[in-house]
TIDREN-112939 format. One record per residue: x, y, z of N, C-alpha, C in turn; residue number from 1. Coordinates in steps of 0.02 Angstrom, whole numbers. Atoms other than C-alpha are relative to their C-alpha. Layout:
N
<rec n_u="X" n_v="Y" n_w="Z" ca_u="X" ca_v="Y" ca_w="Z" c_u="X" c_v="Y" c_w="Z" seq="NUM"/>
...
This chain:
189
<rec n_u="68" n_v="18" n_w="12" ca_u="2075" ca_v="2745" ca_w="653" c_u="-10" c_v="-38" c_w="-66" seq="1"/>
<rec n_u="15" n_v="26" n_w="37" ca_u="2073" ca_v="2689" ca_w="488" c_u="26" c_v="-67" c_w="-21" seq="2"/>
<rec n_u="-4" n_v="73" n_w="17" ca_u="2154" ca_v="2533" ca_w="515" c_u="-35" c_v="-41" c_w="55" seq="3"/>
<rec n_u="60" n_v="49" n_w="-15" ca_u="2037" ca_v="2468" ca_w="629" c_u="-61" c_v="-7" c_w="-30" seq="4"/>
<rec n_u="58" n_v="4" n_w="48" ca_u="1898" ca_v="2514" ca_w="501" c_u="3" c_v="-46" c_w="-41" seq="5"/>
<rec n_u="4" n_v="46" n_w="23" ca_u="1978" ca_v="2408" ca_w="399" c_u="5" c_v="-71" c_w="6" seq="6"/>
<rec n_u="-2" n_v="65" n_w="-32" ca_u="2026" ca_v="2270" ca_w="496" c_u="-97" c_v="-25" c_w="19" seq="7"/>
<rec n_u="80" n_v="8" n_w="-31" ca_u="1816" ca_v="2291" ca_w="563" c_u="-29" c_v="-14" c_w="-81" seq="8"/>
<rec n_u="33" n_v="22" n_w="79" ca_u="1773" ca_v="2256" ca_w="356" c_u="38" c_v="-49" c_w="-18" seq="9"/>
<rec n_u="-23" n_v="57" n_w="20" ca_u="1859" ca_v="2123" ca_w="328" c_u="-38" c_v="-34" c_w="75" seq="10"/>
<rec n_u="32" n_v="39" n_w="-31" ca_u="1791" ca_v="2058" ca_w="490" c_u="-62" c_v="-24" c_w="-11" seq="11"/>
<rec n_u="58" n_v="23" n_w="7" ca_u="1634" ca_v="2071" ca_w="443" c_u="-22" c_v="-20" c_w="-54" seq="12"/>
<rec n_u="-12" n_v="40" n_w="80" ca_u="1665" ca_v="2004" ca_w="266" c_u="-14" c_v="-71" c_w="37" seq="13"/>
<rec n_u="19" n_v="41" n_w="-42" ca_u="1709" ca_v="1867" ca_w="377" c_u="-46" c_v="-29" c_w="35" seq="14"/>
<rec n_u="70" n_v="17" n_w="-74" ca_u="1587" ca_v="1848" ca_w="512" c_u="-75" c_v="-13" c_w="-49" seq="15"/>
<rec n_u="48" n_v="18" n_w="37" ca_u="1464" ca_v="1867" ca_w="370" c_u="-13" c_v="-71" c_w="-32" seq="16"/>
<rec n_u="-16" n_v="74" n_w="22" ca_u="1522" ca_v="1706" ca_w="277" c_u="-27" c_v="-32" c_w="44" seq="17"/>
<rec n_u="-13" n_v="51" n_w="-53" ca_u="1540" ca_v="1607" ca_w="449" c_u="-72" c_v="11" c_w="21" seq="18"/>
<rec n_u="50" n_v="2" n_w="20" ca_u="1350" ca_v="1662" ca_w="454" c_u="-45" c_v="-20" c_w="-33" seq="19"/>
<rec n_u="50" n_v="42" n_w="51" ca_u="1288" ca_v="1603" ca_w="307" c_u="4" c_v="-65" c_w="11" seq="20"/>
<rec n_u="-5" n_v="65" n_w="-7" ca_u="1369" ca_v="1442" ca_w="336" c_u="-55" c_v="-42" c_w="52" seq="21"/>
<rec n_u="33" n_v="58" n_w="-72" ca_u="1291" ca_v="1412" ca_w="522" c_u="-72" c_v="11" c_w="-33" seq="22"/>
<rec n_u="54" n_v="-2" n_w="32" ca_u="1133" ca_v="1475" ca_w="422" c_u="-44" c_v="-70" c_w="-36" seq="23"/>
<rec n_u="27" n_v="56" n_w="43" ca_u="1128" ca_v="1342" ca_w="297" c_u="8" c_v="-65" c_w="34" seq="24"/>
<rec n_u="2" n_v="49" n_w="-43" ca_u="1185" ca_v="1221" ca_w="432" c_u="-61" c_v="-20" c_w="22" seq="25"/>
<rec n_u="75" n_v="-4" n_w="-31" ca_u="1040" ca_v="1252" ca_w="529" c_u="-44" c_v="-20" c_w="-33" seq="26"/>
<rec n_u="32" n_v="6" n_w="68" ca_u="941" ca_v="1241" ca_w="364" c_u="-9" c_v="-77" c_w="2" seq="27"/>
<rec n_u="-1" n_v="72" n_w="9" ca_u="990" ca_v="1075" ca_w="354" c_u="-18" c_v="-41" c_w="44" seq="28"/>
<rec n_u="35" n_v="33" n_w="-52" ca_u="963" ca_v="1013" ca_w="513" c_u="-51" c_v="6" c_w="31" seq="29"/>
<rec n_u="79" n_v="-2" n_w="-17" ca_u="798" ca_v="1073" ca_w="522" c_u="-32" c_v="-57" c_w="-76" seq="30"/>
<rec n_u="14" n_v="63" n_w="47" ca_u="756" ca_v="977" ca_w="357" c_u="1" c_v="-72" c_w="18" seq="31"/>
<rec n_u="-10" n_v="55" n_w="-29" ca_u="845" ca_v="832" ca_w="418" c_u="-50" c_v="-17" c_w="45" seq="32"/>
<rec n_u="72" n_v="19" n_w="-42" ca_u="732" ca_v="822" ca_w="575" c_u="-69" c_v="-5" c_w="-28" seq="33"/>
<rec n_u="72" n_v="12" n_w="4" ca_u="568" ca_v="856" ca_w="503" c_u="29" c_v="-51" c_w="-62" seq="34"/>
<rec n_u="18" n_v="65" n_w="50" ca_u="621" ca_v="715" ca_w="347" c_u="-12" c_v="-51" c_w="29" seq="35"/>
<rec n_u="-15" n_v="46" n_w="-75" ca_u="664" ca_v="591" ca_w="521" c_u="-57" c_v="-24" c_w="19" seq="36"/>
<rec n_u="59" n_v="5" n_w="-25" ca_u="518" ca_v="637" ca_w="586" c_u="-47" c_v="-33" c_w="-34" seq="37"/>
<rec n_u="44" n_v="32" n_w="57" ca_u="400" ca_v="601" ca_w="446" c_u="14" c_v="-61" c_w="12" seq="38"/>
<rec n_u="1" n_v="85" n_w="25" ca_u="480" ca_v="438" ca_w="408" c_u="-23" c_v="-29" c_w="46" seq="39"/>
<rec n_u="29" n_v="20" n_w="-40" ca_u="466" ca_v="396" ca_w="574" c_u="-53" c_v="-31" c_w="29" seq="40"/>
<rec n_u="80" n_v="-18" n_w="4" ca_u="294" ca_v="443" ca_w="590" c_u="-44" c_v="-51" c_w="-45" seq="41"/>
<rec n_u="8" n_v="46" n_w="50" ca_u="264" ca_v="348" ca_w="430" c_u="-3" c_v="-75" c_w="36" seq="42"/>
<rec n_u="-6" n_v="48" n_w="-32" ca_u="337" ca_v="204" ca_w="508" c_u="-19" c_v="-35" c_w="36" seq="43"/>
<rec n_u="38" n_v="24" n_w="-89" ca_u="257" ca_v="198" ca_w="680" c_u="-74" c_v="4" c_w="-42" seq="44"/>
<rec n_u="69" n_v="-3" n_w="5" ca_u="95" ca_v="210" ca_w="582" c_u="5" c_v="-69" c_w="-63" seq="45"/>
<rec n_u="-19" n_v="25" n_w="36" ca_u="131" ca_v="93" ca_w="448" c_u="-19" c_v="-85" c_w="40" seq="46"/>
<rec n_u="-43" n_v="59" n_w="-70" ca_u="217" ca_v="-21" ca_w="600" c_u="-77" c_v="-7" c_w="4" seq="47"/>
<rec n_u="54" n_v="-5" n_w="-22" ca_u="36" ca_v="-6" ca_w="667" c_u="-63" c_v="-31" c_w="-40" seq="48"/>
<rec n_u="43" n_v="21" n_w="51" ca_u="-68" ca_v="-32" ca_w="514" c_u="11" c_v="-92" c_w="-21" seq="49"/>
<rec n_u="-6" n_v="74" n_w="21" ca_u="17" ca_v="-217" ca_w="474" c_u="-7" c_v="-46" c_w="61" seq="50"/>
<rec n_u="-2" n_v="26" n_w="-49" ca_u="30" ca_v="-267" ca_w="660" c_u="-49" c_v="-83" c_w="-1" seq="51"/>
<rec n_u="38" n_v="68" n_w="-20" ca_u="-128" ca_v="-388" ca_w="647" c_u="41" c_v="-55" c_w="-50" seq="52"/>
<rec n_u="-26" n_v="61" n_w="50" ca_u="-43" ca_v="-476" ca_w="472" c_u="51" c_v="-25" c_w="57" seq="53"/>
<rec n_u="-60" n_v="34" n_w="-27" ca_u="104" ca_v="-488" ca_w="552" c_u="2" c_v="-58" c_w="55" seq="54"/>
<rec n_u="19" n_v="39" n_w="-36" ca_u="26" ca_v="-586" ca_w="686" c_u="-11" c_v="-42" c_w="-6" seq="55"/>
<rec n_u="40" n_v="68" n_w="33" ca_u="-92" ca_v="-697" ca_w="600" c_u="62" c_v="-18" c_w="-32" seq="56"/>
<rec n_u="-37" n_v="16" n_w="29" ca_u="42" ca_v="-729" ca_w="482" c_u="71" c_v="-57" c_w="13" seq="57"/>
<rec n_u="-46" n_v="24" n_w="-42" ca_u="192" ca_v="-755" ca_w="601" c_u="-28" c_v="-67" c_w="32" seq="58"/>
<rec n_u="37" n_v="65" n_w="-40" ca_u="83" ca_v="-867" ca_w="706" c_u="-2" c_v="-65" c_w="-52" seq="59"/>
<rec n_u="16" n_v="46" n_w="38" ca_u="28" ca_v="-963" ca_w="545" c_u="54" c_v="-38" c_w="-26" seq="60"/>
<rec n_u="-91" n_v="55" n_w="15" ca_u="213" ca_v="-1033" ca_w="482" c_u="36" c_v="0" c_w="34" seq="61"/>
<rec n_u="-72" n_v="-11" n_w="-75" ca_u="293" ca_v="-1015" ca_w="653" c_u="40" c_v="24" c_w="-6" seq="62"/>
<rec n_u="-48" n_v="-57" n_w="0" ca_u="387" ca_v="-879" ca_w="639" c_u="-2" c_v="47" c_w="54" seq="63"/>
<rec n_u="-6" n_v="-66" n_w="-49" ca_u="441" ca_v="-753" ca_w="775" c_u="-32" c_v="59" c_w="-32" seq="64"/>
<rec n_u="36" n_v="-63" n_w="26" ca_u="353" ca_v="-587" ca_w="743" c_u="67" c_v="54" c_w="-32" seq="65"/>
<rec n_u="-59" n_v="-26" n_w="-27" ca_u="521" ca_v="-494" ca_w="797" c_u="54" c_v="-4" c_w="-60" seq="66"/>
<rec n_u="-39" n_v="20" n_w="63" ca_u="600" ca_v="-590" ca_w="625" c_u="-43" c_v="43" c_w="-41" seq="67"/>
<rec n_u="50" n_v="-27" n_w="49" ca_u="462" ca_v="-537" ca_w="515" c_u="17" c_v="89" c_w="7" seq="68"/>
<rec n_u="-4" n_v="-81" n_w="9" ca_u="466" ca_v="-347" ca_w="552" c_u="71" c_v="14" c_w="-1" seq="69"/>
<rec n_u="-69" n_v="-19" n_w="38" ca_u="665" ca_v="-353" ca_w="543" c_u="26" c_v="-44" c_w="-62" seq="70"/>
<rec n_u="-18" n_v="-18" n_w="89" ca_u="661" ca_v="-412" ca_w="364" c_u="-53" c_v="38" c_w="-39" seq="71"/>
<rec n_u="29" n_v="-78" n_w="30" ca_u="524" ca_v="-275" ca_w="337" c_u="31" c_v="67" c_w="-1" seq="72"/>
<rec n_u="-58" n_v="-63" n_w="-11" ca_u="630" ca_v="-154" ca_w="412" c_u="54" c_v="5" c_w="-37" seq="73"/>
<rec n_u="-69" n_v="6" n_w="98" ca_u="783" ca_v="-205" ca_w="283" c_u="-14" c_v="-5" c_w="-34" seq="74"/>
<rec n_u="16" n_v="-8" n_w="76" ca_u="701" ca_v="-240" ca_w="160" c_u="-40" c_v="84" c_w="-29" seq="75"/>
<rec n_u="52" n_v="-45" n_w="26" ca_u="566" ca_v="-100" ca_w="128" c_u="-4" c_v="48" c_w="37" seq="76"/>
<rec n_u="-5" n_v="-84" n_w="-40" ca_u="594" ca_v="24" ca_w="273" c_u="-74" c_v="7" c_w="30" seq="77"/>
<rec n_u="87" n_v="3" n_w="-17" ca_u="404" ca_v="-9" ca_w="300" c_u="-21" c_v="39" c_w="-61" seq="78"/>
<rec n_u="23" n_v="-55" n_w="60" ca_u="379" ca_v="81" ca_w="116" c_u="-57" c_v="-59" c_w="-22" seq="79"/>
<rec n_u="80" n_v="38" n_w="18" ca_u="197" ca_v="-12" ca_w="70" c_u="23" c_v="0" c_w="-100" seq="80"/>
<rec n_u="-10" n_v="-3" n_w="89" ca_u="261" ca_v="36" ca_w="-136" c_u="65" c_v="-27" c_w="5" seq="81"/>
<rec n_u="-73" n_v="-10" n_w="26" ca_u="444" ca_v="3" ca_w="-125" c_u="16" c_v="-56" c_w="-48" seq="82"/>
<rec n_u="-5" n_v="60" n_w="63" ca_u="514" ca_v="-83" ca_w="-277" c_u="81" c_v="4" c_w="25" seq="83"/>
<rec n_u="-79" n_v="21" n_w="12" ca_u="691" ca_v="-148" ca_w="-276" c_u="39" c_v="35" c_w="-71" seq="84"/>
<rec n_u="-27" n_v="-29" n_w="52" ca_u="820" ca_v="-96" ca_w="-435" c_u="-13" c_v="-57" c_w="-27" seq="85"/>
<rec n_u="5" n_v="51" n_w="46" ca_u="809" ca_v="-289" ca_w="-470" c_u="-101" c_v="-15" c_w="-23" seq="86"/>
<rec n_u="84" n_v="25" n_w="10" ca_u="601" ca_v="-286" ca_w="-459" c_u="-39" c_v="-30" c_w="68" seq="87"/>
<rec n_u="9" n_v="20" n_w="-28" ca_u="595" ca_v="-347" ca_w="-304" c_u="-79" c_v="56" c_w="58" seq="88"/>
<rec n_u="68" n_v="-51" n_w="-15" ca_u="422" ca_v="-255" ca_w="-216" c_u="-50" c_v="-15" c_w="64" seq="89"/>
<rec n_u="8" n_v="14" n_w="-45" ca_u="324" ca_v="-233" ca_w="-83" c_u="27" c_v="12" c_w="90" seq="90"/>
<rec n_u="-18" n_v="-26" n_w="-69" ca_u="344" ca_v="-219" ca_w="123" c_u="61" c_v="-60" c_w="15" seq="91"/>
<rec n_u="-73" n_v="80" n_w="-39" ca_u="444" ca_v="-412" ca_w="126" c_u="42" c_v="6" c_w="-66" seq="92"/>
<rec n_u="-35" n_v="-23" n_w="61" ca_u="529" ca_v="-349" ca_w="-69" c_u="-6" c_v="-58" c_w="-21" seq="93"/>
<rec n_u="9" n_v="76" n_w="39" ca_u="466" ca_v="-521" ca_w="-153" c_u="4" c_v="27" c_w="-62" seq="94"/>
<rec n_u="18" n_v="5" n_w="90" ca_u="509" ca_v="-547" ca_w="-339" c_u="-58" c_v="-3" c_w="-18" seq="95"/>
<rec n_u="59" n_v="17" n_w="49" ca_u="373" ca_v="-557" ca_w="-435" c_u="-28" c_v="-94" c_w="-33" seq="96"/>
<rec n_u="-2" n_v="85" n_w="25" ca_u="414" ca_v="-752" ca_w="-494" c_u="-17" c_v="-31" c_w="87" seq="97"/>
<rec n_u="-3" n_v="36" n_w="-66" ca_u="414" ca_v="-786" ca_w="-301" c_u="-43" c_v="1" c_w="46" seq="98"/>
<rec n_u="33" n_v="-36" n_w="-35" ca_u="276" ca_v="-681" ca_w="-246" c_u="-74" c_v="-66" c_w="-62" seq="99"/>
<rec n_u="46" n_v="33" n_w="31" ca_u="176" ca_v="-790" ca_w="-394" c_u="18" c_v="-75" c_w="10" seq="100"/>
<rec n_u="-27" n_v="37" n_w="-22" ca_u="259" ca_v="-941" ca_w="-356" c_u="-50" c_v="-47" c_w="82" seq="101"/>
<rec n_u="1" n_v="6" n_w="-77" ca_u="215" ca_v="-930" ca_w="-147" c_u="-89" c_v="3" c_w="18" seq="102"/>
<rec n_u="41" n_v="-30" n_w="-23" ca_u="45" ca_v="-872" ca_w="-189" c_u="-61" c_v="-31" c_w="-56" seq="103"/>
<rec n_u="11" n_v="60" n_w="42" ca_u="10" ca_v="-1006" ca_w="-337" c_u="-89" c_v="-24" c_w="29" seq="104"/>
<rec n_u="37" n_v="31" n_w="8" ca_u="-128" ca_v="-1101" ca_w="-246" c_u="-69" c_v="53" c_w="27" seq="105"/>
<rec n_u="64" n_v="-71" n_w="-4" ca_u="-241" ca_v="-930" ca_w="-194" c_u="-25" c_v="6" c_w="-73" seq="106"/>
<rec n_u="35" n_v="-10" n_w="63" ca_u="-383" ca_v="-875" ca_w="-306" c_u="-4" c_v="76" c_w="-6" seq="107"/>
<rec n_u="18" n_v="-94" n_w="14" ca_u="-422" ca_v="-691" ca_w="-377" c_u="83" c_v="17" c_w="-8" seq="108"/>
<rec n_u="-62" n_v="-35" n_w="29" ca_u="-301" ca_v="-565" ca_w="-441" c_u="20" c_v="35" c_w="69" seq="109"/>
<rec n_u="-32" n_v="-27" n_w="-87" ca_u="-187" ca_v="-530" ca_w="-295" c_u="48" c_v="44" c_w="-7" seq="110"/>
<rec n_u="-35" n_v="-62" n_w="-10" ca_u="-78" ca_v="-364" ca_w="-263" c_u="38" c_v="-13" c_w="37" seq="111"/>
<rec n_u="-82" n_v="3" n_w="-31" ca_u="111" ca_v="-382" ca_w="-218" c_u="-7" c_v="50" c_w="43" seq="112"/>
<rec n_u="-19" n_v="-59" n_w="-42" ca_u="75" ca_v="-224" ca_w="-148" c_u="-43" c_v="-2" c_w="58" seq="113"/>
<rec n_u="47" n_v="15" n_w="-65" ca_u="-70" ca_v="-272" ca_w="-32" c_u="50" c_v="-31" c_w="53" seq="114"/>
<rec n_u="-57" n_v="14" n_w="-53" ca_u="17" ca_v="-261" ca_w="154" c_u="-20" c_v="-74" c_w="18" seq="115"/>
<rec n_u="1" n_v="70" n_w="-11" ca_u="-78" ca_v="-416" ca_w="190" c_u="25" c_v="-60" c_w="-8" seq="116"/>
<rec n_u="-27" n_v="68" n_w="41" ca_u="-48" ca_v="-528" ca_w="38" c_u="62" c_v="-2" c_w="22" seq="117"/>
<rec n_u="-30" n_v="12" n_w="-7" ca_u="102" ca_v="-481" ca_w="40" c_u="60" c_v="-18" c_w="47" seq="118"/>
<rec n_u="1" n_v="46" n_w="-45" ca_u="138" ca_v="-515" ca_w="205" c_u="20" c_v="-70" c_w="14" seq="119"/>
<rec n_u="9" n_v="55" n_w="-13" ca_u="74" ca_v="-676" ca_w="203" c_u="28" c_v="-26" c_w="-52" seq="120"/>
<rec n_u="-32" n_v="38" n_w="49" ca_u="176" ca_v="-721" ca_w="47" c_u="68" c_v="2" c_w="36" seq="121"/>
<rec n_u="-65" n_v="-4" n_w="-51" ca_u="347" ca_v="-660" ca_w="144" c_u="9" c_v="-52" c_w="51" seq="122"/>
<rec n_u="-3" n_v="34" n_w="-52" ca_u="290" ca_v="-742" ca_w="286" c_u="6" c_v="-87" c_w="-37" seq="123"/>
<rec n_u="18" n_v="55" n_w="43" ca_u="239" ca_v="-913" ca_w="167" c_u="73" c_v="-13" c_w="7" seq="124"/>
<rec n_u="-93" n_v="32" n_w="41" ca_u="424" ca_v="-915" ca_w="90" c_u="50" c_v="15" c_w="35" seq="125"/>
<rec n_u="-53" n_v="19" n_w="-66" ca_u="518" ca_v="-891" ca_w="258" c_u="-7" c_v="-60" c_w="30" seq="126"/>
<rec n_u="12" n_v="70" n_w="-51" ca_u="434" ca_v="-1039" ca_w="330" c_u="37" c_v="-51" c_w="-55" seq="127"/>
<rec n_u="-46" n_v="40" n_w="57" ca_u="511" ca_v="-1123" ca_w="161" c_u="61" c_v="-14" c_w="-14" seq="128"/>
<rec n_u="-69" n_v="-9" n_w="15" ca_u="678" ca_v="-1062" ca_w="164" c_u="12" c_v="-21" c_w="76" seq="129"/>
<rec n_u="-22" n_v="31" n_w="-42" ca_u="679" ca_v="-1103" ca_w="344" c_u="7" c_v="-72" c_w="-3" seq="130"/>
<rec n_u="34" n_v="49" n_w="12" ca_u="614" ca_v="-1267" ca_w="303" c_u="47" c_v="-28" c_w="-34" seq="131"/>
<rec n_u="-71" n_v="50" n_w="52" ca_u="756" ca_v="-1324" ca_w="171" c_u="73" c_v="26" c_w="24" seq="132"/>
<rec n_u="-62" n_v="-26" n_w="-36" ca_u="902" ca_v="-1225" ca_w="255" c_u="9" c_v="13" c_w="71" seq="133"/>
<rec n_u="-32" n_v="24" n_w="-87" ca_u="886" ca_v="-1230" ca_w="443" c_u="24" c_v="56" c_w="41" seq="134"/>
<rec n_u="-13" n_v="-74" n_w="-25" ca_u="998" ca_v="-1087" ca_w="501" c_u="-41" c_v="85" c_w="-31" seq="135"/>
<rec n_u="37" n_v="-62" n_w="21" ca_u="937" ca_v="-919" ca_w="502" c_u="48" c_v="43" c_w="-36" seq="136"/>
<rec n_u="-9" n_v="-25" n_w="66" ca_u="1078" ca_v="-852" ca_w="404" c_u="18" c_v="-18" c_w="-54" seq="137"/>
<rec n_u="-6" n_v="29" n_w="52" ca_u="1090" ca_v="-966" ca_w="277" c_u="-78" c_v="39" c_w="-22" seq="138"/>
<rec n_u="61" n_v="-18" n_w="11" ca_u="904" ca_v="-919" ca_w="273" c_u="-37" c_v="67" c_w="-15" seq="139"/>
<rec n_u="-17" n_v="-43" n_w="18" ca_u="923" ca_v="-754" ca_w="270" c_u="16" c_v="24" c_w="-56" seq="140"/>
<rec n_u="-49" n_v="-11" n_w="77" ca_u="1068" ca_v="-757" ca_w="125" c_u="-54" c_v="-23" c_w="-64" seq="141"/>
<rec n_u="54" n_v="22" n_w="56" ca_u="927" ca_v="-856" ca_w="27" c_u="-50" c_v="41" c_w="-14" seq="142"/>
<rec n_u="60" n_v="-70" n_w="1" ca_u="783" ca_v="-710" ca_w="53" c_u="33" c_v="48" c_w="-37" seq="143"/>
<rec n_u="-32" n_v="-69" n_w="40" ca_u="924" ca_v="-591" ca_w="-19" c_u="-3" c_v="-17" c_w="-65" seq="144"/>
<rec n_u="-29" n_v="-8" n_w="70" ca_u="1012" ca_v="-656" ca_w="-145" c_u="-13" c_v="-70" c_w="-42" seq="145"/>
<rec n_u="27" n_v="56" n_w="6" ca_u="910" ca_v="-826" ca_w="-172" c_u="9" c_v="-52" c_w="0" seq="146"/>
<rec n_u="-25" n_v="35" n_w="-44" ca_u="904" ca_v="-984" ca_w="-143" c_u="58" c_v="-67" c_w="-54" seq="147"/>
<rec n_u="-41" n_v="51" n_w="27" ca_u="993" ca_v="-1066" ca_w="-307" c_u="55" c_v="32" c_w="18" seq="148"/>
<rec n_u="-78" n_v="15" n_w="-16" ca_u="1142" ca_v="-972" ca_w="-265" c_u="34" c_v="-20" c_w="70" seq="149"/>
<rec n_u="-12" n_v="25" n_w="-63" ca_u="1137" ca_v="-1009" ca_w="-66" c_u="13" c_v="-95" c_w="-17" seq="150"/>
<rec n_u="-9" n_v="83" n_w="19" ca_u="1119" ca_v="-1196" ca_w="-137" c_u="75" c_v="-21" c_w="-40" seq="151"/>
<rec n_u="-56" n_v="17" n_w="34" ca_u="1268" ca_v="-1173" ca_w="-252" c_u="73" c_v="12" c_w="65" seq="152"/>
<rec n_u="-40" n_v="-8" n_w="-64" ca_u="1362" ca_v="-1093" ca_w="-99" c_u="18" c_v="-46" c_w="52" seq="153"/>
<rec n_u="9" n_v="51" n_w="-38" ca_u="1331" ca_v="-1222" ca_w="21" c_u="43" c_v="-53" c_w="-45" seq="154"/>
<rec n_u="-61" n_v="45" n_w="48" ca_u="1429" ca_v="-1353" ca_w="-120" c_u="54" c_v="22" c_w="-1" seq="155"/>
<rec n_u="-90" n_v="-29" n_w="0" ca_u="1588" ca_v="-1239" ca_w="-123" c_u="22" c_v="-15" c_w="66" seq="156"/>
<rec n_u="-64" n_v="0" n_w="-69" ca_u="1737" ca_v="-1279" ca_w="13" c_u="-4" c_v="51" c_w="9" seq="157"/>
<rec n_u="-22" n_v="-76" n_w="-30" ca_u="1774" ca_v="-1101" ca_w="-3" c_u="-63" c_v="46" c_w="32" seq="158"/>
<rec n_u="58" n_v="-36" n_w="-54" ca_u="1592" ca_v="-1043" ca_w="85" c_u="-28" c_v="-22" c_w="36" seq="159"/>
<rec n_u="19" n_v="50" n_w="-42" ca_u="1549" ca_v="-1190" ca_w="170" c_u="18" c_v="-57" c_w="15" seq="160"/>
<rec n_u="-33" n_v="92" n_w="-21" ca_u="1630" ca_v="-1339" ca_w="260" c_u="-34" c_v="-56" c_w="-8" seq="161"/>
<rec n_u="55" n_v="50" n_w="-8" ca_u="1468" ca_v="-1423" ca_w="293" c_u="-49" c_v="-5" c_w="-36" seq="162"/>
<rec n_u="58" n_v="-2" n_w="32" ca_u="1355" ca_v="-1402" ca_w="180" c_u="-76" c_v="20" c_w="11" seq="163"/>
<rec n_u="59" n_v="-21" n_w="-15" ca_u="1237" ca_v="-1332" ca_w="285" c_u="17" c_v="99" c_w="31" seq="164"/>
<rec n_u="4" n_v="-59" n_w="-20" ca_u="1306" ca_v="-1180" ca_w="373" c_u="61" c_v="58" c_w="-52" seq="165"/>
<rec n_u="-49" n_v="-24" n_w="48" ca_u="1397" ca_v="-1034" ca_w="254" c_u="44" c_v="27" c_w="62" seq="166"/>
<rec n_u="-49" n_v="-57" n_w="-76" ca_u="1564" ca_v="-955" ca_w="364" c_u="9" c_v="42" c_w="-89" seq="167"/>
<rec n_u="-2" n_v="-45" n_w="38" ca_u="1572" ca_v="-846" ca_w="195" c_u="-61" c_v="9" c_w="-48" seq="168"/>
<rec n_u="70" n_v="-19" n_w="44" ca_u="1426" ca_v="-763" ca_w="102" c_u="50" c_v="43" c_w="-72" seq="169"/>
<rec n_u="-17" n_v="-44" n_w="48" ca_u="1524" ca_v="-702" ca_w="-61" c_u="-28" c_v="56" c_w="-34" seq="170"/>
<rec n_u="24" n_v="-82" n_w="41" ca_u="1407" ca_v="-553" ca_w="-121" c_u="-21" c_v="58" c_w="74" seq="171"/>
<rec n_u="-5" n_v="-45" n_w="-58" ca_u="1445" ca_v="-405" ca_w="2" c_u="-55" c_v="24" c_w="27" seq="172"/>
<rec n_u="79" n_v="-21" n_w="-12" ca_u="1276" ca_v="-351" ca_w="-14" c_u="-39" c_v="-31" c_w="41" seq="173"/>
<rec n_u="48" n_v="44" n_w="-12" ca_u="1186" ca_v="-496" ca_w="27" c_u="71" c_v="-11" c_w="92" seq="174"/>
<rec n_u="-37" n_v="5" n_w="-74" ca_u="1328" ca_v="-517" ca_w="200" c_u="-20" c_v="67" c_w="22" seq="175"/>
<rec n_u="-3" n_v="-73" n_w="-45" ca_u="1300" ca_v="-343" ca_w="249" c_u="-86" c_v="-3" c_w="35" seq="176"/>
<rec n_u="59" n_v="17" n_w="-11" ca_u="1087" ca_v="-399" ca_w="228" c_u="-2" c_v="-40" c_w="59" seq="177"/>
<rec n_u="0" n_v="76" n_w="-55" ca_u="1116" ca_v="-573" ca_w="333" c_u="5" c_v="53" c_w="81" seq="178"/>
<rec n_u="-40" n_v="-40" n_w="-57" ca_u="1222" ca_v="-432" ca_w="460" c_u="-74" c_v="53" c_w="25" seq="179"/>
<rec n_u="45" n_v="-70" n_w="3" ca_u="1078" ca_v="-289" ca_w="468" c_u="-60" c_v="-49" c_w="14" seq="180"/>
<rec n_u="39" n_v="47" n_w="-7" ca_u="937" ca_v="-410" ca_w="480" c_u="2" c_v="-20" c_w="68" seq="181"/>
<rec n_u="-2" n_v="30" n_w="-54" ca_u="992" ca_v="-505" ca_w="617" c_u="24" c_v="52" c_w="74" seq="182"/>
<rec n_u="-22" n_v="-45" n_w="-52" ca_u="1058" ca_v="-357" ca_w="722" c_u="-85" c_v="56" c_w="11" seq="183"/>
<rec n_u="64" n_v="-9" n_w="11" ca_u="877" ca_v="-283" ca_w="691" c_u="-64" c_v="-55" c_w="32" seq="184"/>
<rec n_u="36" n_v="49" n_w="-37" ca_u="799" ca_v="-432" ca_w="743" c_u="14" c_v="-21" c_w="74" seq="185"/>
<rec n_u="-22" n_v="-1" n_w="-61" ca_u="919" ca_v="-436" ca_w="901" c_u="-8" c_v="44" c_w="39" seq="186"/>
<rec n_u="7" n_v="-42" n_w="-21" ca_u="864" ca_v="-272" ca_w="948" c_u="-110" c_v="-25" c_w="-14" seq="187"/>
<rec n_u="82" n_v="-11" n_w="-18" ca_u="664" ca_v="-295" ca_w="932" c_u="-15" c_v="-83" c_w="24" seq="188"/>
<rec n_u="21" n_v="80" n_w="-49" ca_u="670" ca_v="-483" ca_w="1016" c_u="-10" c_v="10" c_w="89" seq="189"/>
């Protein structure tokens, strides 16, 4: 008898552990879901709230809609505050020089963070970058990582043959953006 008592305490030394663990598992994947959820939630309401800009907007510089909400979706997640690490802000993440720049010949003090404006400034300086670069991921690479270095890119052999289309985007970041973007946009077209 007393060595199955002890073999039964150490089991349940055991079994206790392997308990806590599926415990805190659980733990987590209830967190996880309801954070999911939220964002989600966020999202689909968010999604909902900009729908008309995105419209008027899209419509107004001929832009697909389908583009527009997958460089909201990469860029900003649909976050109405989100700031970049470089400054970049907003639901379309416009600089500040670009967002004043795009938004130059409007009157009154205008809010980067307004979903509208800024919107219609995103939308503004896609129809631009489409407009001097042509492909959509040259056009793209220019929304990331801007457009003097897409311009300096386009002059190198080593990122571009032609001068118009890049077969290499040298900042991983900004290729992984062009990549995520367009697979985002290939899924809501």
């Amino acid at each position: 008898m007393p060595r199955s008592t002890g073999y039964l305490k150490g089991f349940r030394k055991h079994n206790g552990f392997a308990c806590l663990i599926l415990v805190l598992l659980a733990a987590a994947a209830v967190i996880f879901t309801v954070f999911s959820f939220r964002r989600f939630e966020n999202e689909k309401h968010v999604r909902n709230e900009i729908h008309p800009f995105v419209s008027e907007y899209a419509e107004m510089y001929r832009l697909d809609k389908a583009l527009v909400y997958a460089v909201i979706e990469c860029e900003s997640g649909y976050d109405i505050r989100a700031v970049s690490k470089a400054g970049a802000s907003g639901l379309m993440q416009l600089m500040p020089n670009t967002f004043e720049w795009v938004t130059e010949t409007q009157e009154g003090e205008l809010d980067i963070f307004d979903p509208e404006t800024n919107i219609s400034a995103g939308c503004k300086y896609l129809r631009y970058l489409i407009d001097r670069f042509g492909k959509l991921e040259t056009v793209l690479a220019a929304y990331n990582a801007g457009e003097g270095n897409v311009s300096e890119w386009l002059e190198d052999d080593r990122y571009s043959s032609d001068g118009i289309t890049l077969k290499v985007i040298p900042y991983p970041e900004t290729a992984e953006y062009v990549r995520r973007v367009i697979s985002v946009y290939g899924q809501n077209s």
